[in-house]
PADREN-990917 format. One line per field, with one value per residue: residue number from 1; residue in three letters; y, z, x of N, C-alpha, C in turn. Coordinates in nm, 4 decimals. Example, Ala and Ser with C-alpha at 12.3 -4.5 7.8 and 13.67 -1.06 7.14 Angstrom:
BEGIN
num	(1:2)
residu	(ALA:SER)
nyy	(-0.5690:-0.2250)
nzz	(0.7800:0.7080)
nxx	(1.3190:1.2850)
cayy	(-0.4500:-0.1060)
cazz	(0.7800:0.7140)
caxx	(1.2300:1.3670)
cyy	(-0.3300:0.0030)
czz	(0.7800:0.7870)
cxx	(1.3200:1.2900)
***
This chain:
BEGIN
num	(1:2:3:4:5:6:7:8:9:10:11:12:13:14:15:16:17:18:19:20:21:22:23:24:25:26:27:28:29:30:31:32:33:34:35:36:37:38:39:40:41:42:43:44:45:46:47:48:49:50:51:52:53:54:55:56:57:58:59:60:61:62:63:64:65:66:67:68:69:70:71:72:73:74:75:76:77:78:79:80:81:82:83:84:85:86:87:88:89:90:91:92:93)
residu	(UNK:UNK:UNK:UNK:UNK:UNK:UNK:UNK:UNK:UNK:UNK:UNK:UNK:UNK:UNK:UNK:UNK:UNK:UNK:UNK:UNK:UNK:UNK:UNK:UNK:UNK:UNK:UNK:UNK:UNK:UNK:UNK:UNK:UNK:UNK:UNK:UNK:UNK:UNK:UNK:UNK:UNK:UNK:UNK:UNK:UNK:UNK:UNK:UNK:UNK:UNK:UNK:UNK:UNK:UNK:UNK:UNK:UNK:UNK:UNK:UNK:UNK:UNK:UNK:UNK:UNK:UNK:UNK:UNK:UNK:UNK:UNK:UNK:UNK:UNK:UNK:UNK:UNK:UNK:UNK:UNK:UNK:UNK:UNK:UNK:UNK:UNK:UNK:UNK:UNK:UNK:UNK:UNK)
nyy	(-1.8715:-2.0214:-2.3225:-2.4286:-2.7373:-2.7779:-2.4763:-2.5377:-2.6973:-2.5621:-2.3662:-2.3680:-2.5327:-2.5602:-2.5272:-2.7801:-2.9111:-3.2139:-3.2139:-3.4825:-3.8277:-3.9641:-4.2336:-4.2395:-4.0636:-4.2142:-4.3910:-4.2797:-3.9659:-3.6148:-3.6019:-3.4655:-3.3641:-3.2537:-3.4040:-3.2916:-3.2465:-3.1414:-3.0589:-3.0069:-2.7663:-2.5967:-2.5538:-2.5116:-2.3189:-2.1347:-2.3064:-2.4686:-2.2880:-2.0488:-1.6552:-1.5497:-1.7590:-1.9201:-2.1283:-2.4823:-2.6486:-2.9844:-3.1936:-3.4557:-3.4689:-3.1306:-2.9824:-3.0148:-2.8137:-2.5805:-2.4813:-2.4803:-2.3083:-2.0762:-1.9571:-1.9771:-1.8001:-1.5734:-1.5228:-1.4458:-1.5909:-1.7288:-1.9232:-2.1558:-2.3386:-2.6774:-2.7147:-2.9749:-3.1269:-3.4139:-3.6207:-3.4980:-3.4662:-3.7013:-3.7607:-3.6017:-3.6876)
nzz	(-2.9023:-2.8642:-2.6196:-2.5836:-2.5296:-2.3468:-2.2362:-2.1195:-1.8853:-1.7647:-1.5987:-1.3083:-1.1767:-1.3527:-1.5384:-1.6538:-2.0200:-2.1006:-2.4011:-2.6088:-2.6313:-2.3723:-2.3397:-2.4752:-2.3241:-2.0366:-2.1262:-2.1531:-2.0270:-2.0030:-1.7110:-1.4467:-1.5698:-1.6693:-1.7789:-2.0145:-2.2660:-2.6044:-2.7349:-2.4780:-2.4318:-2.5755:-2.6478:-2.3732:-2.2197:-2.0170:-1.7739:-1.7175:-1.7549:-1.5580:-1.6385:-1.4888:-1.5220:-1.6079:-1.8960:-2.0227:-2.3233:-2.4634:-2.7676:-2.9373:-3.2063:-3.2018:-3.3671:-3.3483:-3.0832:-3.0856:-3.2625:-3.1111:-2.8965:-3.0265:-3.0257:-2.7843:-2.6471:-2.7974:-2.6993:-2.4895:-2.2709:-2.1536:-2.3152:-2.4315:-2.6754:-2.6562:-2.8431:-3.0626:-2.9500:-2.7432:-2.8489:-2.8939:-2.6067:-2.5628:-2.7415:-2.5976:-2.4010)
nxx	(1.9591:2.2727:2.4978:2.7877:2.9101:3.1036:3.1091:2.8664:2.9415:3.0642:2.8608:2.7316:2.4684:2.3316:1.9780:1.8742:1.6990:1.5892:1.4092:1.3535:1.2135:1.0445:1.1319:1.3815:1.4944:1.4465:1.6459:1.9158:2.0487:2.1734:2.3401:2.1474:1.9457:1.5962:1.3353:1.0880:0.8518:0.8642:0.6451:0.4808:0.6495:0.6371:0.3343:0.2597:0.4262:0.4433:0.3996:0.6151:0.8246:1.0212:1.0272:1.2751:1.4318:1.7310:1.7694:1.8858:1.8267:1.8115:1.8004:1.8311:2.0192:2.0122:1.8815:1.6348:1.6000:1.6880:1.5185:1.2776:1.4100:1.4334:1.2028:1.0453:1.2124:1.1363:0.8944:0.9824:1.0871:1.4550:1.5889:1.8588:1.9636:2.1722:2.4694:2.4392:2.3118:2.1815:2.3872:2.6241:2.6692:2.7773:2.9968:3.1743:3.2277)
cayy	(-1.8714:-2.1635:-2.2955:-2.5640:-2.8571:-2.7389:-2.3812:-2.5499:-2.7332:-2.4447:-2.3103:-2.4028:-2.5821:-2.5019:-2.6024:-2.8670:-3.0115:-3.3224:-3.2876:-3.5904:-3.9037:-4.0407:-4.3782:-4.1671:-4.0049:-4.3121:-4.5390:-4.1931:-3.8382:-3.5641:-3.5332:-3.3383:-3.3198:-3.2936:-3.4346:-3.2472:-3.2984:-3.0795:-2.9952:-2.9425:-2.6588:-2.5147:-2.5051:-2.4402:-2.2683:-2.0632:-2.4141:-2.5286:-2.2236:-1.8755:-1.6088:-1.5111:-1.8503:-1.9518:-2.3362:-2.5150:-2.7286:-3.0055:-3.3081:-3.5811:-3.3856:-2.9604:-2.9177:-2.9174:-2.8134:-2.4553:-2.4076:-2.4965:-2.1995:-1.9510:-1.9428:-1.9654:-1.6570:-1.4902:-1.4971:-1.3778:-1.6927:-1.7176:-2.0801:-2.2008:-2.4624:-2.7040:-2.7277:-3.1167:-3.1897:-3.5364:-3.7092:-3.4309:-3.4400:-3.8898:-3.7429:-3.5152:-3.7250)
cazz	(-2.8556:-2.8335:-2.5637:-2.6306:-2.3877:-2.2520:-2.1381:-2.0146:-1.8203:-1.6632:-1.4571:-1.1600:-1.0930:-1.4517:-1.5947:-1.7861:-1.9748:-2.2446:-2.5089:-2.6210:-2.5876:-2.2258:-2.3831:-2.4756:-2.1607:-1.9816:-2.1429:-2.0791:-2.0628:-1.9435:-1.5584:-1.3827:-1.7022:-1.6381:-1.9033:-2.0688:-2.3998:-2.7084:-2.7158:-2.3802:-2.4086:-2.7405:-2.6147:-2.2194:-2.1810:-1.8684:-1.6675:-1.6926:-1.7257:-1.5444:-1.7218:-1.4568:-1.5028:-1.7462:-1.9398:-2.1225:-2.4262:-2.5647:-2.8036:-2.9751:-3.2670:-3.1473:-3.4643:-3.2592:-2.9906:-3.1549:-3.3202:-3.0136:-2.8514:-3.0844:-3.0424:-2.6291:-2.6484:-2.9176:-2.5806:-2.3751:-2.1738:-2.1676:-2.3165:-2.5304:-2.7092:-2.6580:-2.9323:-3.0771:-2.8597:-2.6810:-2.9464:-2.8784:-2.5331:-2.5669:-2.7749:-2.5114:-2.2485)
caxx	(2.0964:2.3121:2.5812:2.8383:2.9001:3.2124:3.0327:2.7649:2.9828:3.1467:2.8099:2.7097:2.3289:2.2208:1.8231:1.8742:1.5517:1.5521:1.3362:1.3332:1.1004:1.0448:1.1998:1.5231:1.5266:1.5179:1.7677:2.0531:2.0368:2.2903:2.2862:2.0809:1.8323:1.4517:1.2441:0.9858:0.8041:0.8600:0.5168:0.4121:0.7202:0.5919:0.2363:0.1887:0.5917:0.4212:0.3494:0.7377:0.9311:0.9642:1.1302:1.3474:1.5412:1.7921:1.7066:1.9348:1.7790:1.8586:1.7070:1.9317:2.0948:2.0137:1.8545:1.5132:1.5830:1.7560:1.3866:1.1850:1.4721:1.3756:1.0335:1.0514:1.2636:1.0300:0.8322:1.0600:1.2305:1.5475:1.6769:1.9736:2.0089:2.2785:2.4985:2.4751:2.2178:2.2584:2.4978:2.7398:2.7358:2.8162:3.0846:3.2281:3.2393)
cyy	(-2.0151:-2.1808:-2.4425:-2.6510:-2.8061:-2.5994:-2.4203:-2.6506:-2.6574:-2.4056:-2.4276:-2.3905:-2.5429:-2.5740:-2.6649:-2.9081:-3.0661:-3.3222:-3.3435:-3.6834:-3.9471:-4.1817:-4.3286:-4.1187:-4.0869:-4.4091:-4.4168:-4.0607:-3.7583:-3.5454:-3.4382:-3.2758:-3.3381:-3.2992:-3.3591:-3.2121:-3.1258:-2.9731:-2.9607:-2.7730:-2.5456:-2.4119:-2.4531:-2.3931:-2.2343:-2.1982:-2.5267:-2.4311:-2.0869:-1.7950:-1.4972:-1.5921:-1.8690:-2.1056:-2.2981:-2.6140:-2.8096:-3.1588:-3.3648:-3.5142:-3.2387:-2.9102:-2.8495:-2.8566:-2.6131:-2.4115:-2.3859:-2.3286:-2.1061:-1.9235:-1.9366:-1.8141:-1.5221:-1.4088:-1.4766:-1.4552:-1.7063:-1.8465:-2.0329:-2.3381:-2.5226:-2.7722:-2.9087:-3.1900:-3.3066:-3.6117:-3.6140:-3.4377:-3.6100:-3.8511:-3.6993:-3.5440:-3.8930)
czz	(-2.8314:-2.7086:-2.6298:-2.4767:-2.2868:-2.1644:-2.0475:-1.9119:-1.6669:-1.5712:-1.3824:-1.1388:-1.1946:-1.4651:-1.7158:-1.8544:-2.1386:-2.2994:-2.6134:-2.5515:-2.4654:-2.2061:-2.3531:-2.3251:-2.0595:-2.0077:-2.1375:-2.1219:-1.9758:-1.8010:-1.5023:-1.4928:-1.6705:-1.7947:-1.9142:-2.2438:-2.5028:-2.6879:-2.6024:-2.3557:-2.4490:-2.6763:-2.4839:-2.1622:-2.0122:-1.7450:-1.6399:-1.6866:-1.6654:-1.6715:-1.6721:-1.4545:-1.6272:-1.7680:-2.0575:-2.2181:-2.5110:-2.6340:-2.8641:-3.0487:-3.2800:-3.2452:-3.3949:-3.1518:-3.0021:-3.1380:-3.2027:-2.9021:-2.8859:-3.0630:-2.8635:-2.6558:-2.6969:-2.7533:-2.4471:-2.2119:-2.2388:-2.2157:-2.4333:-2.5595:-2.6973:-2.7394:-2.9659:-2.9929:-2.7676:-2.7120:-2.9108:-2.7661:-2.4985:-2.5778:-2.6523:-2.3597:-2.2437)
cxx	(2.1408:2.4708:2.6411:2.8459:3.0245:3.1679:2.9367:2.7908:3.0377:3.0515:2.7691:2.5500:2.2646:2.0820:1.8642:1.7860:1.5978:1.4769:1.2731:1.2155:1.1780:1.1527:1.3818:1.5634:1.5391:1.6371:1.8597:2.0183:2.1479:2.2289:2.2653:1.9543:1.6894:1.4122:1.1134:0.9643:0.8028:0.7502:0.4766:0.5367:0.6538:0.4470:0.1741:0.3387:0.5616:0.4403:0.4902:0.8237:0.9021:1.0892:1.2406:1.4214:1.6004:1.7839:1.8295:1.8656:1.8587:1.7361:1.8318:2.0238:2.1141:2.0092:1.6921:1.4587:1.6278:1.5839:1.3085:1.2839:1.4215:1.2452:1.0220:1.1221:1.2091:0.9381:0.8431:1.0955:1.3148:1.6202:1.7712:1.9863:2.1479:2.3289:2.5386:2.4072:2.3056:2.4093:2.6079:2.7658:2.7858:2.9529:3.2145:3.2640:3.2694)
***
């Protein structure tokens, strides 16, 4: 599932998580974004997410951040990718 920047503007105290590299994530990321690595999503999901919460996802362009969605969900958490990842939300703001 995917949200755009303007919905995911609209709630209130969403899970944000970047990822992107640590590098990226330090030089700017959307506020309120926790950083966590691709892979540690992919491979240990249980040890960052429950699956009574809702996560938003994003990585630079929300091409991998979609795939890394689908496959969390496969397993029954709840994320969305956010549409245009980072670069869209520069745009948008």
């Amino acid at each position: 599932m995917q949200i755009s920047i303007p919905e995911l503007k609209k709630l209130q105290n969403p899970i944000i998580i970047d990822i992107r590299s640590v590098e990226n994530y330090n030089n700017r990321h959307i506020p309120g974004a926790q950083n966590i690595s691709y892979t540690n999503l992919l491979i240990k999901p249980n040890l960052y997410l429950n699956k009574n919460d809702k996560y938003y996802i994003y990585c630079q362009h929300g091409k991998t951040s979609v795939g890394l969605c689908n496959q969390l969900n496969k397993l029954g958490y709840q994320t969305y990718s956010i549409i245009g990842g980072y670069e869209n939300w520069v745009l948008e703001n």
